[in-house]
N, CA, C and O atoms as CSV, one atom per row, in Angstrom:
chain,resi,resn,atom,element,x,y,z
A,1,UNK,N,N,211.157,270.375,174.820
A,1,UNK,CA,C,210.908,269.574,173.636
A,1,UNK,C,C,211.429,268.147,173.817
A,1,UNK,O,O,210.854,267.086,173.575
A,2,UNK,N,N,212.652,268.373,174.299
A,2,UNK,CA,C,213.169,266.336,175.031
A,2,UNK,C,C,211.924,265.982,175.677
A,2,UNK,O,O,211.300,265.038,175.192
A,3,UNK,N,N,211.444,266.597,176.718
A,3,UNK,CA,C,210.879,265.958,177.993
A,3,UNK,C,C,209.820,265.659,176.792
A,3,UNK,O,O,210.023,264.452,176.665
A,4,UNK,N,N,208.966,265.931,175.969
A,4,UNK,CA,C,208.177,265.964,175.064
A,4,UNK,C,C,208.039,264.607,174.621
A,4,UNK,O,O,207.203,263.812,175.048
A,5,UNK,N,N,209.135,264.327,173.507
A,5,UNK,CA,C,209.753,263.637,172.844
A,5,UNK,C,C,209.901,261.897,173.484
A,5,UNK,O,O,209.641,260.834,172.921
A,6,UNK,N,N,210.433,262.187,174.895
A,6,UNK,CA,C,210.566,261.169,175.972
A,6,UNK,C,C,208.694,260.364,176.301
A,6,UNK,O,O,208.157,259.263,176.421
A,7,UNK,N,N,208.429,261.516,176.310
A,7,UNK,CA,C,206.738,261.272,177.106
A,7,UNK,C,C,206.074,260.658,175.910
A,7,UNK,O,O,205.260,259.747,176.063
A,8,UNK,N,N,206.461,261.225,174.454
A,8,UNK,CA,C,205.627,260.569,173.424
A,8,UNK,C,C,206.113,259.244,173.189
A,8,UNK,O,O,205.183,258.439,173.145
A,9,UNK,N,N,207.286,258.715,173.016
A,9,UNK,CA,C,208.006,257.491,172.935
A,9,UNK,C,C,207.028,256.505,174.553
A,9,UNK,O,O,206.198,255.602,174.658
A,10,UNK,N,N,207.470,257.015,175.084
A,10,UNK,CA,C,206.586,256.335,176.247
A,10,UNK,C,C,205.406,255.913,176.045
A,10,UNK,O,O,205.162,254.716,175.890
A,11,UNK,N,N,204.498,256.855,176.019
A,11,UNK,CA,C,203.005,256.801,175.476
A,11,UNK,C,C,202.844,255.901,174.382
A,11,UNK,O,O,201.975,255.032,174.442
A,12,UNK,N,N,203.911,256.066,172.957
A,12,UNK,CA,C,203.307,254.989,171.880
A,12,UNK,C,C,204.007,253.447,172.343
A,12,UNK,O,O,203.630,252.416,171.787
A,13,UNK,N,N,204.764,253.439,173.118
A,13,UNK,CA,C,205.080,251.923,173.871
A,13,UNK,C,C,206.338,251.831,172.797
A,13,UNK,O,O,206.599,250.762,172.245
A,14,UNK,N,N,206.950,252.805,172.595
A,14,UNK,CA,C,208.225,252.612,171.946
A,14,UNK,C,C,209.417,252.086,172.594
A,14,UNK,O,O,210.337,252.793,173.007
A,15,UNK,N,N,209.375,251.065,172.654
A,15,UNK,CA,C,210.725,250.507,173.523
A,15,UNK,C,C,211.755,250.478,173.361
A,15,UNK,O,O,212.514,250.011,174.211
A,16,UNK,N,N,212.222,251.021,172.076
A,16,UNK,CA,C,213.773,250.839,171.600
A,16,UNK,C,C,213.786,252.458,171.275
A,16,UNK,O,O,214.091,252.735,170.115
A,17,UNK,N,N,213.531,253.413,172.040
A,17,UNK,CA,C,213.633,254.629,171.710
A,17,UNK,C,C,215.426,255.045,172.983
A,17,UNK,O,O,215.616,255.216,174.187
A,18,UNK,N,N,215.986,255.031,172.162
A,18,UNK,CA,C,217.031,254.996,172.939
A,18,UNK,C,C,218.074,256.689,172.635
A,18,UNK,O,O,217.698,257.561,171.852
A,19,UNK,N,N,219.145,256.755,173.332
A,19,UNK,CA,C,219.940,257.982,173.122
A,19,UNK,C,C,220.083,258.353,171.745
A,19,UNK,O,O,219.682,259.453,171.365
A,20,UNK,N,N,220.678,257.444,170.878
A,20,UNK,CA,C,221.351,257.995,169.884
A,20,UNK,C,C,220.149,258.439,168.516
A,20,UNK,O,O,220.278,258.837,167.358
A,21,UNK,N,N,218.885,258.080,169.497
A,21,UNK,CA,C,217.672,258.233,168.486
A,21,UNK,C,C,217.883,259.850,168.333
A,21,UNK,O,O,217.697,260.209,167.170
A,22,UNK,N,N,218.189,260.790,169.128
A,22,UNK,CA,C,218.256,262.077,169.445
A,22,UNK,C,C,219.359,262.707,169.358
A,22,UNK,O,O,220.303,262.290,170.030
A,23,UNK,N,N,219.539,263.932,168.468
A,23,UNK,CA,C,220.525,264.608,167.967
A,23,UNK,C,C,220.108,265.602,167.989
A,23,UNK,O,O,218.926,265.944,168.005
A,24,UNK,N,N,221.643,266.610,167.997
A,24,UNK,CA,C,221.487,268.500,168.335
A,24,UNK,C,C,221.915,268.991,166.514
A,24,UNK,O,O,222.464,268.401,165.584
A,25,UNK,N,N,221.532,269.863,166.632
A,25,UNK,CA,C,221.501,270.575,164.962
A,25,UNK,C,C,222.578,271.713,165.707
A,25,UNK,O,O,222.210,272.191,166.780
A,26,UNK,N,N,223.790,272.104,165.180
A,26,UNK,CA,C,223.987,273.707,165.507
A,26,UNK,C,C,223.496,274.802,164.605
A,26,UNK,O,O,222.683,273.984,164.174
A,27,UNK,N,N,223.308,275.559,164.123
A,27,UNK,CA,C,222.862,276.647,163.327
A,27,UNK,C,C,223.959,277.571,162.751
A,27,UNK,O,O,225.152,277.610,163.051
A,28,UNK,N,N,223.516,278.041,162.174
A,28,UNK,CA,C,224.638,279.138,161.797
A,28,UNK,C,C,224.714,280.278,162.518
A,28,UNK,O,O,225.662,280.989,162.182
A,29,UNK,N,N,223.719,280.898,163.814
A,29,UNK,CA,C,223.875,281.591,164.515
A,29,UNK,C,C,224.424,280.968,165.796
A,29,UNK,O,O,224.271,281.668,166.797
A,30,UNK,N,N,225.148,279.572,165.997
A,30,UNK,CA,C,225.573,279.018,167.220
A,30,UNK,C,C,224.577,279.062,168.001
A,30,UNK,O,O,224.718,279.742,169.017
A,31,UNK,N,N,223.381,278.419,167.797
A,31,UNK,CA,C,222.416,278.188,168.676
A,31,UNK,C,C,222.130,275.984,168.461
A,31,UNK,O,O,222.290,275.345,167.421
A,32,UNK,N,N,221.886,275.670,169.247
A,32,UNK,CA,C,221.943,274.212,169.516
A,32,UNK,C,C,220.042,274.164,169.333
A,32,UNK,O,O,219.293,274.998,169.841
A,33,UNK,N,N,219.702,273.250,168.685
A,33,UNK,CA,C,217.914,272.938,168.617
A,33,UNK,C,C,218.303,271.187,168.508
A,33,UNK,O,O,219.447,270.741,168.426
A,34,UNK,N,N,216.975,270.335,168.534
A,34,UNK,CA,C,217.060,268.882,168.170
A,34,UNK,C,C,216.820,268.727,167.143
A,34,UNK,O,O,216.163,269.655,166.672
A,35,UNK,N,N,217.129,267.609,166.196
A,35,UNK,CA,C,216.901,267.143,165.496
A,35,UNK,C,C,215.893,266.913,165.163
A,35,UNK,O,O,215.222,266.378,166.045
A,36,UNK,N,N,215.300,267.090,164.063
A,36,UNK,CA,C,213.829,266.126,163.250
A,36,UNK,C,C,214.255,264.235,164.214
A,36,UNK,O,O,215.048,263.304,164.073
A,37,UNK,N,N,213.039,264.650,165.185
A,37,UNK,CA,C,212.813,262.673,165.696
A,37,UNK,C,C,212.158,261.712,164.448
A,37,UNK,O,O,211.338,261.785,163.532
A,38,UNK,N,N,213.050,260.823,165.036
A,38,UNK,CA,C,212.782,259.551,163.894
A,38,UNK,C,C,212.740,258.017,164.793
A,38,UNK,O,O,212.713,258.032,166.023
A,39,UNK,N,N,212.739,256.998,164.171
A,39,UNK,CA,C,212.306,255.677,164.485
A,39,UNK,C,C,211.012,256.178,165.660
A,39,UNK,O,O,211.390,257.244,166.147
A,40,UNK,N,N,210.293,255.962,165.973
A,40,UNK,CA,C,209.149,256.410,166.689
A,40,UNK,C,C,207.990,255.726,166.291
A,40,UNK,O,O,207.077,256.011,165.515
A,41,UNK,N,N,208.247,254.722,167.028
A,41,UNK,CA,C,206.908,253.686,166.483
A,41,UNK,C,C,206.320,252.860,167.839
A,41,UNK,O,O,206.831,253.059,168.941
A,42,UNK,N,N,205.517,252.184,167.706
A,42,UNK,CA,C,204.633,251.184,168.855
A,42,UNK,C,C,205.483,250.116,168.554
A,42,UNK,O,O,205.204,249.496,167.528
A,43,UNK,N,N,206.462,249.749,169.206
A,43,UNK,CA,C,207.318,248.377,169.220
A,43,UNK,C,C,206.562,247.650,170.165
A,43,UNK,O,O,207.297,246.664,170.230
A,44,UNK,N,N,205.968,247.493,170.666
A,44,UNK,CA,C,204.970,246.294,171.351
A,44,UNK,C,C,203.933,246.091,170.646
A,44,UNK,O,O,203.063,245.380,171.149
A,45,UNK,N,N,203.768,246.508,169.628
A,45,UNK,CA,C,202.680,245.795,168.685
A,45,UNK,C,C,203.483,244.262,168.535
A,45,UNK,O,O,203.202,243.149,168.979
A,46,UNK,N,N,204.333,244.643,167.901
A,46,UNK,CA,C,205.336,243.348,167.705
A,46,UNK,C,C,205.547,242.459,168.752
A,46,UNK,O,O,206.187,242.908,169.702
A,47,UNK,N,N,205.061,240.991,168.828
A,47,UNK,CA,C,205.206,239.950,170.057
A,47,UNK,C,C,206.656,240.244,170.325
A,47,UNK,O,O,207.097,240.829,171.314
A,48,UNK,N,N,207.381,239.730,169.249
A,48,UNK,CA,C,208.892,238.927,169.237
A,48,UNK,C,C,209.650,240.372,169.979
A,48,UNK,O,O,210.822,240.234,170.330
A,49,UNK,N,N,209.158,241.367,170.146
A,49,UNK,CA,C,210.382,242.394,170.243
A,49,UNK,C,C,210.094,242.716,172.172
A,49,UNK,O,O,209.263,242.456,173.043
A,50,UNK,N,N,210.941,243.179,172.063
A,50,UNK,CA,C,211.178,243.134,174.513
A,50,UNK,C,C,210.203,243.990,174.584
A,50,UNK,O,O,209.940,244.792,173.688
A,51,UNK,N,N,209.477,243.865,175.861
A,51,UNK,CA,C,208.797,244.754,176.469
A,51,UNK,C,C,209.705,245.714,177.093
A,51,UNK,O,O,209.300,246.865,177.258
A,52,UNK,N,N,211.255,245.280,177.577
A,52,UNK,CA,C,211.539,246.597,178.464
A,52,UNK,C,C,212.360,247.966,177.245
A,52,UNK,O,O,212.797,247.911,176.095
A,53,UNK,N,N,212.242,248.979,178.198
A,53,UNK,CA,C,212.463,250.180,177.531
A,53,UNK,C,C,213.850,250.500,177.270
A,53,UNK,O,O,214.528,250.525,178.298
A,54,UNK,N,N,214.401,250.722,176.321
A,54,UNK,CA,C,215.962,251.003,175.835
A,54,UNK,C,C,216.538,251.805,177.272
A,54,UNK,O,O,217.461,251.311,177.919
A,55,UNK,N,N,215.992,252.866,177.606
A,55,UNK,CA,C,216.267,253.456,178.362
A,55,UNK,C,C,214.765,254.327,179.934
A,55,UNK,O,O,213.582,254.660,179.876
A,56,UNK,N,N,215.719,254.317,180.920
A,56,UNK,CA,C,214.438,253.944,182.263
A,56,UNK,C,C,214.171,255.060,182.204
A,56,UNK,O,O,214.527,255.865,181.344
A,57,UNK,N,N,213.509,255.230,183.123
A,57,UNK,CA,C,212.234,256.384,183.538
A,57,UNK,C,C,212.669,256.150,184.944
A,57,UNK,O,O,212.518,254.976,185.283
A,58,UNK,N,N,213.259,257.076,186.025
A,58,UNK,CA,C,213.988,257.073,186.797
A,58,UNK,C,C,214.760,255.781,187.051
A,58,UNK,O,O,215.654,255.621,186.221
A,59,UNK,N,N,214.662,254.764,188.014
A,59,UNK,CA,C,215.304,253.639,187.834
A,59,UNK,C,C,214.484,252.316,187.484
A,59,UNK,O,O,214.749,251.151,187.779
A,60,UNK,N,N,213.094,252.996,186.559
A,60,UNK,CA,C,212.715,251.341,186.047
A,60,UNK,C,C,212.743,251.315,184.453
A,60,UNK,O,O,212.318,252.242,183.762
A,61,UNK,N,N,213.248,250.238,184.000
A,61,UNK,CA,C,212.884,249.775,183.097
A,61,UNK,C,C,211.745,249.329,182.171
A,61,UNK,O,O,211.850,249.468,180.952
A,62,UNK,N,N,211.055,248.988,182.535
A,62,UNK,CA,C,209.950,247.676,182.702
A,62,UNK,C,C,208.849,249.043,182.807
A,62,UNK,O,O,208.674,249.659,183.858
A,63,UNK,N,N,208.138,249.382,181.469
A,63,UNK,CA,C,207.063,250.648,180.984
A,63,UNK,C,C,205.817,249.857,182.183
A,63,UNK,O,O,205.328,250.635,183.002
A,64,UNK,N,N,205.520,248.887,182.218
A,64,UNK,CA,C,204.632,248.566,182.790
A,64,UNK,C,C,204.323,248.557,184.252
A,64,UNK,O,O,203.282,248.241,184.828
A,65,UNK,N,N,205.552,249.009,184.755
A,65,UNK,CA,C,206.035,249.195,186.162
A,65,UNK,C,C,206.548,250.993,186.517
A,65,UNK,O,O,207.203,251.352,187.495
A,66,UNK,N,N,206.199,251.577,185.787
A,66,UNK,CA,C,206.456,253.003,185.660
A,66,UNK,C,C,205.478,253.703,186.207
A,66,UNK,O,O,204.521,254.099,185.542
A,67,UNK,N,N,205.640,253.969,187.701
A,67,UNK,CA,C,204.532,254.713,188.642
A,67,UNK,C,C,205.098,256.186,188.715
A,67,UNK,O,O,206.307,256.375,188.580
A,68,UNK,N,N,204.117,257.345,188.956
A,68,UNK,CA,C,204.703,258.523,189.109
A,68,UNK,C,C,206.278,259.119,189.811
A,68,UNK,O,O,207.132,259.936,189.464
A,69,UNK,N,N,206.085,258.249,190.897
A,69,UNK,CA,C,208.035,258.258,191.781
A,69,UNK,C,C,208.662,258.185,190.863
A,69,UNK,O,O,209.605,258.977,190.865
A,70,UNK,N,N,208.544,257.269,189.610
A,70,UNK,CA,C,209.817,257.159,188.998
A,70,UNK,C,C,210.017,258.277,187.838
A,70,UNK,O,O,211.024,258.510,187.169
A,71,UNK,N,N,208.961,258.790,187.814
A,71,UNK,CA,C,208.900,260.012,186.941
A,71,UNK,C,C,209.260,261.216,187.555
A,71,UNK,O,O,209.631,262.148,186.842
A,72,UNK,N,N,209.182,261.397,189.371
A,72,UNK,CA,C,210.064,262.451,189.528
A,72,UNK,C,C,211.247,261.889,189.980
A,72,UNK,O,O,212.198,262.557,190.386
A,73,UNK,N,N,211.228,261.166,189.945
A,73,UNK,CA,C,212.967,260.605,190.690
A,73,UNK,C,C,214.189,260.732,189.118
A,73,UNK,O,O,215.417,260.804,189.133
A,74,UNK,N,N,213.170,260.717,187.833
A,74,UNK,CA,C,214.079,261.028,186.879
A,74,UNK,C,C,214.133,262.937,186.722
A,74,UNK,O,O,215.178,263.459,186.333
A,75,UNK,N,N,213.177,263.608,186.994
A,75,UNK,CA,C,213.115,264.560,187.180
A,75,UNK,C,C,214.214,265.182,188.172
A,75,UNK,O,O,214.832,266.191,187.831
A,76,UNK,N,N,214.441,264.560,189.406
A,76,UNK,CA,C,215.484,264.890,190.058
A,76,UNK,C,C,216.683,264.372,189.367
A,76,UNK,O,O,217.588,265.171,189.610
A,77,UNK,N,N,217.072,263.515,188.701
A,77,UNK,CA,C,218.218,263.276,188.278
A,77,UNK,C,C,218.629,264.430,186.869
A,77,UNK,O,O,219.769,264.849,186.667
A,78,UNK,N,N,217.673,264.704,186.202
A,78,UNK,CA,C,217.797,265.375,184.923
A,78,UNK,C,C,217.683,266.973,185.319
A,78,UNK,O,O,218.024,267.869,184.547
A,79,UNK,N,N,217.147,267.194,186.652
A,79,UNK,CA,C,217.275,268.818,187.167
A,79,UNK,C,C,215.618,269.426,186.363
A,79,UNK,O,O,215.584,270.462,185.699
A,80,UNK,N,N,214.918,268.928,186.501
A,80,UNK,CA,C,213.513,268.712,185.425
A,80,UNK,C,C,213.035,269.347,186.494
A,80,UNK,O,O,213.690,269.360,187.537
A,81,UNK,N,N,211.710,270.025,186.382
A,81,UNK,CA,C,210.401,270.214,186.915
A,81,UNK,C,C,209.647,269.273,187.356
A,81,UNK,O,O,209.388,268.700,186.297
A,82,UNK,N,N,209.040,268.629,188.260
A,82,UNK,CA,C,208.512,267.736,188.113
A,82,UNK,C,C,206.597,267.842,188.145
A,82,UNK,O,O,205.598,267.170,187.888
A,83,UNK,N,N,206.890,268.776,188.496
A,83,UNK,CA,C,204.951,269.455,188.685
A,83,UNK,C,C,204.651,269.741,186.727
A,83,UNK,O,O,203.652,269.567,186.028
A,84,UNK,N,N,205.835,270.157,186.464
A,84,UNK,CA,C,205.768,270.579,184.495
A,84,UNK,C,C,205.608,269.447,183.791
A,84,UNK,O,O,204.854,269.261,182.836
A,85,UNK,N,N,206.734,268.313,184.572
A,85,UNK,CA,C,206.397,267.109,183.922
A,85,UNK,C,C,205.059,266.510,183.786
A,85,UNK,O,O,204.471,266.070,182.799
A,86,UNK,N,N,204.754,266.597,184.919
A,86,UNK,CA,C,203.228,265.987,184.811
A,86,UNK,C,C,202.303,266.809,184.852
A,86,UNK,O,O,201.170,266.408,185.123
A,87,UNK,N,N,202.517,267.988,184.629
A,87,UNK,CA,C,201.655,268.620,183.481
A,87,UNK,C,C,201.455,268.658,181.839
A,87,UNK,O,O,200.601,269.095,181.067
A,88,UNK,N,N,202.946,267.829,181.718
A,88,UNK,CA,C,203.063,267.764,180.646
A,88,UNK,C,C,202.785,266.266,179.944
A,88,UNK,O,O,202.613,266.014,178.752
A,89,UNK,N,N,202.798,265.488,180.935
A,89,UNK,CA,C,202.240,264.156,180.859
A,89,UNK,C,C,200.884,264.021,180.303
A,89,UNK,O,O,200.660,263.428,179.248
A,90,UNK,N,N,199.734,264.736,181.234
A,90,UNK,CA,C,198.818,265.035,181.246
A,90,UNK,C,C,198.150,265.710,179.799
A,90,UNK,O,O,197.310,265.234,179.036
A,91,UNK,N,N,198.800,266.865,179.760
A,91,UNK,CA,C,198.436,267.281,178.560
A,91,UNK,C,C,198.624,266.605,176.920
A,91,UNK,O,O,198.011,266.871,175.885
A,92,UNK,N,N,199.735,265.635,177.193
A,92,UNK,CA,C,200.224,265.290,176.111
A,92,UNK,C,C,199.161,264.258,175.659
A,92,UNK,O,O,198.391,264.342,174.702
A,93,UNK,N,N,199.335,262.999,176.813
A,93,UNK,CA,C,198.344,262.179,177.095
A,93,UNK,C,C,196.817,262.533,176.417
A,93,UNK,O,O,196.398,261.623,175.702
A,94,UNK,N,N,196.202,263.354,176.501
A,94,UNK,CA,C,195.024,263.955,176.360
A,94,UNK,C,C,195.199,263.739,174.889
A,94,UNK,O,O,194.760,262.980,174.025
A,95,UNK,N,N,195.803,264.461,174.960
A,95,UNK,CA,C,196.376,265.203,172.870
A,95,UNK,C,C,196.264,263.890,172.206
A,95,UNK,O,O,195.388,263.742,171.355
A,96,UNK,N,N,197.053,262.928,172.505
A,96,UNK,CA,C,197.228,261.538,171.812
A,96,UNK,C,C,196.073,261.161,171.883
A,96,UNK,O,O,195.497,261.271,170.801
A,97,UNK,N,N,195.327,260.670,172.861
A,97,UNK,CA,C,194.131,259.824,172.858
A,97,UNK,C,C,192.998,260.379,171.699
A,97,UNK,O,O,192.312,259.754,170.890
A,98,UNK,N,N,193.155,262.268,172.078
A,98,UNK,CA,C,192.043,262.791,171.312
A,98,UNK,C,C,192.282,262.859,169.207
A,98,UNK,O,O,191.485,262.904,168.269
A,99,UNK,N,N,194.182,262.825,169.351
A,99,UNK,CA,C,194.566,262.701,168.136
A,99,UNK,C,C,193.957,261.538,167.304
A,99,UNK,O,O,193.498,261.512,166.161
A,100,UNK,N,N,194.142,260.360,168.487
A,100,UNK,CA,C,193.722,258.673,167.671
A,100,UNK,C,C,192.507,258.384,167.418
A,100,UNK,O,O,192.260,257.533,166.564
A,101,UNK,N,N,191.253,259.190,168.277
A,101,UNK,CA,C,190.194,259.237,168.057
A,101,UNK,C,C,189.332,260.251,166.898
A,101,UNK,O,O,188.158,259.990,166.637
A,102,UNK,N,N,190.115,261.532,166.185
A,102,UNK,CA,C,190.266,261.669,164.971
A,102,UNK,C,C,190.767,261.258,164.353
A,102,UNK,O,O,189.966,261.259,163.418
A,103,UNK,N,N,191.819,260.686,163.910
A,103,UNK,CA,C,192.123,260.204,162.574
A,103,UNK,C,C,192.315,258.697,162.421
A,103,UNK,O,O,193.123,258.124,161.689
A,104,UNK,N,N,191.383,258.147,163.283
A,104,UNK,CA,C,191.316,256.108,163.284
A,104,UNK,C,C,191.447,256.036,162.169
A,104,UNK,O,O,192.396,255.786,161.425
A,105,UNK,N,N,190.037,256.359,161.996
A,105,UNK,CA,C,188.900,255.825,160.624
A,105,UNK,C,C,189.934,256.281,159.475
A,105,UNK,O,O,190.320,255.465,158.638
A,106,UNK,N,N,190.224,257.185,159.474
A,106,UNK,CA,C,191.493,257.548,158.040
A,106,UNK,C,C,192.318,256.879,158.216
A,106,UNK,O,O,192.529,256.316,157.142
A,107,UNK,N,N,193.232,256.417,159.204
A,107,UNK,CA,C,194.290,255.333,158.496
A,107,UNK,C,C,193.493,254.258,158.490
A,107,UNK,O,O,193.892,253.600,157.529
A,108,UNK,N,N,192.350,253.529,159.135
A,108,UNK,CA,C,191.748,252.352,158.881
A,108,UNK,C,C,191.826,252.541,156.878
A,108,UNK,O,O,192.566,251.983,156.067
A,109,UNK,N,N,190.759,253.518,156.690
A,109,UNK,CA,C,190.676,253.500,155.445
A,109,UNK,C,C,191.690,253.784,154.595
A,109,UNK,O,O,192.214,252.750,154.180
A,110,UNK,N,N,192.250,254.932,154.106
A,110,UNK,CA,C,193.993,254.666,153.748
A,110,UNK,C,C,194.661,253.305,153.796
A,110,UNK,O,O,195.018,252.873,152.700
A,111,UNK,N,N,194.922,252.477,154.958
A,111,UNK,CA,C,196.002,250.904,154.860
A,111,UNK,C,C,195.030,250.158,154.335
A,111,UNK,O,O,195.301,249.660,153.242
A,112,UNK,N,N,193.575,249.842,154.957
A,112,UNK,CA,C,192.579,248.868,154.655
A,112,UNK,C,C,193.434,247.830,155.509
A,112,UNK,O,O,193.620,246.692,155.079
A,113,UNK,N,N,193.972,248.273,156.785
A,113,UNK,CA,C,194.424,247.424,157.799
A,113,UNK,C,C,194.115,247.598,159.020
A,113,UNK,O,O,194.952,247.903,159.869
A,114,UNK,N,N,192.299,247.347,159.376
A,114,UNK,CA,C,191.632,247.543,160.492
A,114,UNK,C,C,192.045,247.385,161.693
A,114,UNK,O,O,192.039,248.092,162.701
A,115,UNK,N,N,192.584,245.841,161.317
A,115,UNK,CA,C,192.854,245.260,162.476
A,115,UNK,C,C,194.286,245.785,163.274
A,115,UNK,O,O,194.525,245.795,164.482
A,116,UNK,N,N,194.789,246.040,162.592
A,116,UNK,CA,C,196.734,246.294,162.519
A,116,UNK,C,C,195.804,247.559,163.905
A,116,UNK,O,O,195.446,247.404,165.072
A,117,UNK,N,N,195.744,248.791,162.855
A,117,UNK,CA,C,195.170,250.619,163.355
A,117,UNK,C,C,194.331,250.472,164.412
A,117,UNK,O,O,194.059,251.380,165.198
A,118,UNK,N,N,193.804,249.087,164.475
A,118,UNK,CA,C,192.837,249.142,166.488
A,118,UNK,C,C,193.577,248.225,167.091
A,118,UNK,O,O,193.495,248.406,168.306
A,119,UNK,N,N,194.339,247.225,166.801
A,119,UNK,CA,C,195.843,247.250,167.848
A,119,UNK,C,C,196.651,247.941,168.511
A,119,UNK,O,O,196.901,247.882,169.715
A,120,UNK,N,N,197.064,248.599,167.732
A,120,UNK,CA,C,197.973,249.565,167.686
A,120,UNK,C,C,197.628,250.732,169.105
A,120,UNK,O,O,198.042,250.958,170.242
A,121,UNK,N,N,196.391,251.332,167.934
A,121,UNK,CA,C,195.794,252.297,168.883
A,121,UNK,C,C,195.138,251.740,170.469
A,121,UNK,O,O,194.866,252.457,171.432
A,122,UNK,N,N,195.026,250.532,170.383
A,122,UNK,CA,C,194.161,249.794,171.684
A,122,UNK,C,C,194.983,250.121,172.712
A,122,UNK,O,O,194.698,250.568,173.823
A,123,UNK,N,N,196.740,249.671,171.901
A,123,UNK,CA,C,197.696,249.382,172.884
A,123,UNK,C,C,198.318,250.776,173.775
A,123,UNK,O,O,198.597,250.946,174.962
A,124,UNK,N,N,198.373,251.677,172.517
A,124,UNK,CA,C,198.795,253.390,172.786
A,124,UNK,C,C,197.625,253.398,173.991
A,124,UNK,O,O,197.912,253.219,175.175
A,125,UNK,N,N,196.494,253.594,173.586
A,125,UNK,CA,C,194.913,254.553,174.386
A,125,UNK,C,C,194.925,253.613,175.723
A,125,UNK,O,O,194.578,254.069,176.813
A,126,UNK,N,N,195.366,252.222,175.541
A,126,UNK,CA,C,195.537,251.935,177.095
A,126,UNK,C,C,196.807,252.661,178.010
A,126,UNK,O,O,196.682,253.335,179.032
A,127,UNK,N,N,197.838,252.353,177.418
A,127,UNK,CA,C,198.866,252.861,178.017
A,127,UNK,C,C,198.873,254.219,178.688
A,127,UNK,O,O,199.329,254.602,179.766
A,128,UNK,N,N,197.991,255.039,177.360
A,128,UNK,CA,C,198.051,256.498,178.507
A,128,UNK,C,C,196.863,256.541,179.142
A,128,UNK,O,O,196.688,257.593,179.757
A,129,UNK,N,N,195.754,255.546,179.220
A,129,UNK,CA,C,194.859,255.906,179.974
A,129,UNK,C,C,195.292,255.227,181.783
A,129,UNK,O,O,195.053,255.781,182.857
A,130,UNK,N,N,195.999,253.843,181.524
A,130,UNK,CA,C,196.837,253.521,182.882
A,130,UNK,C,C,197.946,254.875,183.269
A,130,UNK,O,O,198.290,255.208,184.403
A,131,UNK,N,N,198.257,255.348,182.298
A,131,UNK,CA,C,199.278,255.731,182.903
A,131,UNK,C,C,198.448,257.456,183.540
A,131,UNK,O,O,198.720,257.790,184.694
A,132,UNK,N,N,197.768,258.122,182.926
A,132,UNK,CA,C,197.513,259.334,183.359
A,132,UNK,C,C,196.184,258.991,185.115
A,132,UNK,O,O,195.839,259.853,185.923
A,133,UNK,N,N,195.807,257.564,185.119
A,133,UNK,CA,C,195.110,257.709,186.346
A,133,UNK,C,C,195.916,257.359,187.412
A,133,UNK,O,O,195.377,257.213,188.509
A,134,UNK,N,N,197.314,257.168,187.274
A,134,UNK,CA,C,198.027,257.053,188.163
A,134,UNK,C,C,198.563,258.455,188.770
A,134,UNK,O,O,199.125,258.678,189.842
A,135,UNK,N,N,198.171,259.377,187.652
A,135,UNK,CA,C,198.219,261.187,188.371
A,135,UNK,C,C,197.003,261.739,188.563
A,135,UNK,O,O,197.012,262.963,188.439
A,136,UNK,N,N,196.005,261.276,188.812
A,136,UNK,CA,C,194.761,261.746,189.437
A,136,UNK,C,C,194.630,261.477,190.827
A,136,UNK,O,O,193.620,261.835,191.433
């Protein structure tokens, strides 16, 4: 569910998605789960705000410079799967693009902020479309 969480922040170009965004719940049976995620937004819609990422993707910063190596080289550091990862890249990737392409037209209509909802989405549907042909 992290590796999840990580890949979706990535994908919407969330750049200030950082540690303390993420918290453990204990339960009353002493079992550890995450937290309900929050702040989770497209921060590169916004000019004024950094392109680089709160936190790297093996040792880069810089989302735009994020080639598969650095996705298993964080995989080796975190003790991760890395064949899962990018299966999970993949799949997620898919999910988003096919998510934004159902429900455009409803937030277009809902905000009546066309322009804002095909920014936005332009910026997401590129990002994972660069980023998933770099695993083909």
């Amino acid at each position: 569910m992290l590796a999840a969480a990580m890949i979706f922040n990535f994908f919407i170009c969330n750049m200030d998605a950082h540690g303390k965004n993420f918290s453990l719940l204990h339960t009353d049976e002493s079992q550890l789960g995450l937290a309900p995620f929050y702040d989770m937004l497209c921060t590169r819609f916004y000019p004024s705000l950094t392109a680089k990422m709160a936190m790297k993707v093996g040792s880069q910063y810089e989302a735009n410079r994020i080639l598969p190596r650095h996705w298993e080289q964080l995989c080796e550091d975190i003790h991760y799967s890395y064949p899962a990862l990018k299966q999970l890249i993949k799949k997620q990737g898919e999910s988003i693009i096919t998510a934004i392409e159902g429900n455009k037209q409803f937030y277009i209509e809902m905000t009546h902020h066309a322009h804002i909802i095909n920014n936005i989405t332009k910026i997401i549907t590129n990002n994972i479309i660069q980023t998933l042909k770099q695993f083909d």
